[in-house]
N, C-alpha and C positions, 0 to 999 in steps of 0.2 A: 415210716411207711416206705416200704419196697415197691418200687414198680418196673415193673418187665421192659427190657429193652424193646421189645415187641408192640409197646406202645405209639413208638416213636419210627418206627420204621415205615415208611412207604414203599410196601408190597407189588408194586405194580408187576406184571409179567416181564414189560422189559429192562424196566431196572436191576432185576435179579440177574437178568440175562446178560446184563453188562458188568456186572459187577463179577459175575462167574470167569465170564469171556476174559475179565481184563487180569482175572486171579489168573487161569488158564496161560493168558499171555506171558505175564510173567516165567512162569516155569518153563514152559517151549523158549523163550530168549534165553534161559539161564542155561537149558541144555544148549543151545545153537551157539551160544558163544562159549561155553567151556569145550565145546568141539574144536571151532575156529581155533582158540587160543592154542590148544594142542598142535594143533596141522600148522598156523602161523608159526610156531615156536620151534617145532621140528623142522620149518625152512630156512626162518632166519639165523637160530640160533642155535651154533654148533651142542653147546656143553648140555642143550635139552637131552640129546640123545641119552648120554652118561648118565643122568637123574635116577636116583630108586624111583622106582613106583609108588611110594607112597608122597615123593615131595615132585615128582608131577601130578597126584593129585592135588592139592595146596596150590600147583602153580597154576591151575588151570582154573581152579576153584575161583582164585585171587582175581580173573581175568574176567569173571562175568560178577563180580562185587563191585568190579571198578567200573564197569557199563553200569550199572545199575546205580551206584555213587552220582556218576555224571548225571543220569537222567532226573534222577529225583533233586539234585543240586540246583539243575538250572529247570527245571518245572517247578520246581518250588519259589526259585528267587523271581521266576515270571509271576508266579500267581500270588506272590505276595507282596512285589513293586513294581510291578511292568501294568499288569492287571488290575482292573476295579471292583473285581470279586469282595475282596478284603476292605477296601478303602470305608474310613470311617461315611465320607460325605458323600459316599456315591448312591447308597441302597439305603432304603425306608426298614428294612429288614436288620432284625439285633445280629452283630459279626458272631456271635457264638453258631448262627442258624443258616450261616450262608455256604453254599456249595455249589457244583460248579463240574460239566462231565470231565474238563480235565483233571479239574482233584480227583473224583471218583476213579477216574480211569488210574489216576498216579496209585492212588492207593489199595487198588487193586491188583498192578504190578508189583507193589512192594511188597503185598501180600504173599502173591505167587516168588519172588526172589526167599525172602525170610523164608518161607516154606522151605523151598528147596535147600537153601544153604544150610539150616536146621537139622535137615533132614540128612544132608552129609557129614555135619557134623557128629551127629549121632551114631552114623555110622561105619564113620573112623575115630571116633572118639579114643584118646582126645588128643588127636593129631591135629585136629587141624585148628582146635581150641578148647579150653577147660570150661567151669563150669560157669563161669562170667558171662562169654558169650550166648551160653544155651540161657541163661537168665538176662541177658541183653535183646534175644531174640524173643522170648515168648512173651516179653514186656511188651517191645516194639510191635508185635502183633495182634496182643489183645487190644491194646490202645488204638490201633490202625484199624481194627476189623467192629471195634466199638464209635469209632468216629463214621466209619462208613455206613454201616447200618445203621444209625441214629441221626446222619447227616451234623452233628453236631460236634463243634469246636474243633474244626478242621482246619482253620487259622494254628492252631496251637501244633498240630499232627504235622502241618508243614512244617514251623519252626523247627522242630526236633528234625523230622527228616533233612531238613538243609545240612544240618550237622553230619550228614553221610559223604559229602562234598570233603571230607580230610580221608575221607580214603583209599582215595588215588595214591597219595605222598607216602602213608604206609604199605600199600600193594609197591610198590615202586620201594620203597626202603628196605623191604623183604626180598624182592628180584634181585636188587644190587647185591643184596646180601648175599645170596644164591651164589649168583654172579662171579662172587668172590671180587667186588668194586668199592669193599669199605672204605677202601684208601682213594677215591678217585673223587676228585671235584661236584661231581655229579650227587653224590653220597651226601656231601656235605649240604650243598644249596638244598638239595631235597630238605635233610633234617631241619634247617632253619625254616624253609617251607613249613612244614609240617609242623613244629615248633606253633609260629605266627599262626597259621590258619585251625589249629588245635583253639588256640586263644582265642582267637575269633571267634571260629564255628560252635565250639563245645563250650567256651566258659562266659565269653562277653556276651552272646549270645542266649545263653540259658538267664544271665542275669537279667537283660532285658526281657525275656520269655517271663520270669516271674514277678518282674515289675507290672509289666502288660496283664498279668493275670490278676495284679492287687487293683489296678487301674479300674478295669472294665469287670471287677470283682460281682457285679450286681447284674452280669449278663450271665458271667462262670456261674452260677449257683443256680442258673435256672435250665443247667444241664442236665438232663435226666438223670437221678440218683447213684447209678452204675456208671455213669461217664465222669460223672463230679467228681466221686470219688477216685478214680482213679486216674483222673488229672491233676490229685490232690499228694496223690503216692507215685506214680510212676515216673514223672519226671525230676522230682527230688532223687529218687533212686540212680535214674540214669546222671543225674550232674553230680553224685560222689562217686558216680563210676568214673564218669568223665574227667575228673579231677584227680585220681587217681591214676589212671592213665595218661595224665598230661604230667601231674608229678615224674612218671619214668620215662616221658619222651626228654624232658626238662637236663633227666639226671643222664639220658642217651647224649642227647646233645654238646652239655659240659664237655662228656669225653672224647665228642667226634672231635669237636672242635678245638679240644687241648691237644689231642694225638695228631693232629692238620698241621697246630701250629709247631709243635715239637719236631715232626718230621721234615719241614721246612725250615 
């Protein structure tokens, strides 16, 4: 039996309207700060000027990923251990059902970011990423925009977005890189950064993410049919991404750190 996402929605006028507003938001932040980053970067830093044009698009791009990284990082890590939204003993209410306007609101900026970055992806493709990401992004969307409008298993939506919190240390490992600062201290603590918080965020993290979901297995299944399911697919997908991706940070790293000590 199929049944329509549209069961589970609460239609109100102004929840629509917030849920628009906060997509909206999203996309005006991601242009305001890939401006900023422009104008900042052409003041601080000379070798901006010298860049093709196509890798100060990338560089600019990078700079409103990494706003957006941060926000959802530490919105997340509030609303899932600072906050009693989530807590098993706080609500009479099943955690699969629980929401909250700052999750709404978060997930409606990530909405409006994925959009937007999607959206430039597409159309420098595939400069600014291949076909991983445009499949990283429209994962991360349906699932976000299925969580929002059904209000359900928004615990789970946050976990995975925490894992956006690694990517500062790669925006930053790609600058260096720019930079031409492979060889600089900085380069390196990053990679081990990124290394550790990859491990964290993307592997130790997903593990517990699907322990958590065998746990409270008897609340997950009373997710609307469209949601179950693809809380059932999407996130296995993303952690063989994820693992992949940390396999070639892994094999980055080896060689920062053998070329570090070599040159020393």
């Amino acid at each position: 039996m199929v049944l329509c996402i549209t069961d589970y929605v609460n239609v109100r006028p102004n929840k629509q309207f917030h849920w628009l507003a906060s997509i909206f938001s999203g996309i005006v932040l991601c242009i305001i700060v890939y401006k900023i980053t422009g104008f900042i970067s052409r003041v601080c830093f000379k070798g901006y000027g010298k860049l093709s044009s196509a890798v100060k698009v990338e560089w600019n791009n990078r700079g409103f990923s990494t706003i957006h990284a941060l926000i959802v990082a530490f919105a997340s890590l509030y609303l899932l251990l600072l906050s009693d939204v989530f807590d098993e003993n706080s609500h009479g209410e099943l955690m699969i059902n629980r929401t909250s306007t700052l999750s709404d609101t978060l997930f409606g900026i990530s909405l409006g970011y994925f959009l937007s970055d999607l959206a430039m992806i597409l159309w420098h493709f595939p400069a600014l990423g291949g076909l991983e990401y445009v499949l990283h992004h429209v994962l991360s969307m349906f699932s976000i925009f299925l969580s929002l409008m059904s209000g359900q298993g928004q615990i789970y939506i946050l976990m995975v977005l925490f894992s956006e919190s690694t990517t500062p240390f790669v925006n930053l490992r790609w600058y260096l890189d720019v930079a031409r600062q492979k060889n600089s201290n900085l380069y390196v603590c990053n990679g081990i950064a990124l290394f550790l918080g990859w491990l964290v965020a993307r592997i130790l993290l997903f593990i517990f993410f699907f322990a958590h979901m065998f746990i409270h297995f008897d609340q997950v299944k009373k997710i609307f049919p469209l949601g179950f399911y693809d809380l059932l697919v999407v996130p296995p997908v993303l952690a063989i991404m994820n693992v992949f991706w940390f396999w070639k940070i892994a094999r980055g790293l080896i060689k920062t750190v053998s070329k570090a000590r070599h040159d020393h």
